[in-house]
C-alpha positions as MATLAB code, in Angstrom:
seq = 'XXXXXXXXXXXXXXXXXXXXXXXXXXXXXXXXXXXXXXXXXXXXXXXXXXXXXXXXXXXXXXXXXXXXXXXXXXXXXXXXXXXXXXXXXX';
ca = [
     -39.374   17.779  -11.666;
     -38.119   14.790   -9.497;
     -39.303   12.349  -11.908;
     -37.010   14.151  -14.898;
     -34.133   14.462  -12.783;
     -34.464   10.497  -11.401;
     -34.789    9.249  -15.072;
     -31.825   11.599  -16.532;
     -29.932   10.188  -13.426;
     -31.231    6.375  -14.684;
     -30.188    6.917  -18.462;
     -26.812    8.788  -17.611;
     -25.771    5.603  -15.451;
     -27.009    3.074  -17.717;
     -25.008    4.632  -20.525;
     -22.140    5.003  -18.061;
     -22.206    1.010  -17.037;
     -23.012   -0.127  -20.428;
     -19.623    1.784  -21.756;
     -17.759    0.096  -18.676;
     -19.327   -3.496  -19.631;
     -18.151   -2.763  -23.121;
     -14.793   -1.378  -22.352;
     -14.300   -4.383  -20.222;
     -15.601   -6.792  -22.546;
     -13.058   -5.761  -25.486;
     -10.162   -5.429  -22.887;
     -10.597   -9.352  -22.298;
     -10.985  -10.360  -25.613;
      -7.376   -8.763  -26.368;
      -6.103  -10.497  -23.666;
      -5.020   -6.709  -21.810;
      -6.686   -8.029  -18.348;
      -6.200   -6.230  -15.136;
      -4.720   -8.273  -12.248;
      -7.707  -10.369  -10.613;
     -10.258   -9.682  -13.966;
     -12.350  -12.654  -15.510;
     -14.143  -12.904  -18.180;
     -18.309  -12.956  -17.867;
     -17.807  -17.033  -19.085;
     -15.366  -17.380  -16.398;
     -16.837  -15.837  -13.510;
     -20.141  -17.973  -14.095;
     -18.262  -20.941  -14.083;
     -16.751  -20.467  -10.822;
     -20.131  -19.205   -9.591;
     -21.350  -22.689  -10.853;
     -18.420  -24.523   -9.474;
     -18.905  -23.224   -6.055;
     -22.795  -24.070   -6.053;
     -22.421  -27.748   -6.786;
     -19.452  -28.586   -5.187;
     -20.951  -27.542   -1.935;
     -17.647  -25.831   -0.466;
     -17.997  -22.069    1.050;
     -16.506  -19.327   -1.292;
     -13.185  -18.015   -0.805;
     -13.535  -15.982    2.627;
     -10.233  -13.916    2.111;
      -8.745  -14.447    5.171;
      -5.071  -13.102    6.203;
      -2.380  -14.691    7.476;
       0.525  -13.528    9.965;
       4.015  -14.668    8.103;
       7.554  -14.165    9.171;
      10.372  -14.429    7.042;
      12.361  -17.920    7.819;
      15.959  -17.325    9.195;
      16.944  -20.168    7.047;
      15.838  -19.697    3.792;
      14.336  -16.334    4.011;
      10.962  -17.169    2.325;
       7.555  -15.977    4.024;
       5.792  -18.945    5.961;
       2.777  -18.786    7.941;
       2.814  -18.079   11.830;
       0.081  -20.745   12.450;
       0.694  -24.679   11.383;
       4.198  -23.893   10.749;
       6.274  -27.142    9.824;
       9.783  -27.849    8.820;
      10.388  -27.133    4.886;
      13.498  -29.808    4.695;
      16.290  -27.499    4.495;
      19.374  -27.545    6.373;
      19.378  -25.442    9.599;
      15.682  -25.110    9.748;
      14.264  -23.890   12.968;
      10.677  -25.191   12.174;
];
């Protein structure tokens, strides 16, 4: 009985994934990506690109910004410097 139930569980996901793969795969080619999606080519190639260039992979670190006074854009709280602009405070 466990065996059925594992391999309807194993055939009912790999039809599942296989649609998503699919789905996925057509989205891309239409050029209807989602914010952040690669192809399969272009995820290998950064995989690649990491693994020879011998740099870590992006750790997704945050940052603490402020707004300036100034200019109002966002800068960094850390390693702040001056951007040029009149009246800066940095």
């Amino acid at each position: 009985m466990f065996l059925k139930t594992a391999l309807l569980v194993a055939i009912v996901a790999a039809i599942w994934f296989g649609f998503r793969h699919f789905e996925r795969r057509d989205r891309v080619a239409k050029g209807n990506r989602r914010t952040g999606e690669r192809s399969f080519g272009e995820r290998l190639a950064k995989s690649v690109r990491e693994k020879t260039s011998g740099r870590p992979k992006d750790t997704d670190t945050i940052e603490d910004t402020e707004p300036c006074p100034t200019c109002g854009s966002f800068v960094s709280v850390t390693g702040v410097s001056n951007c040029g602009k009149p009246n800066c405070p940095y």
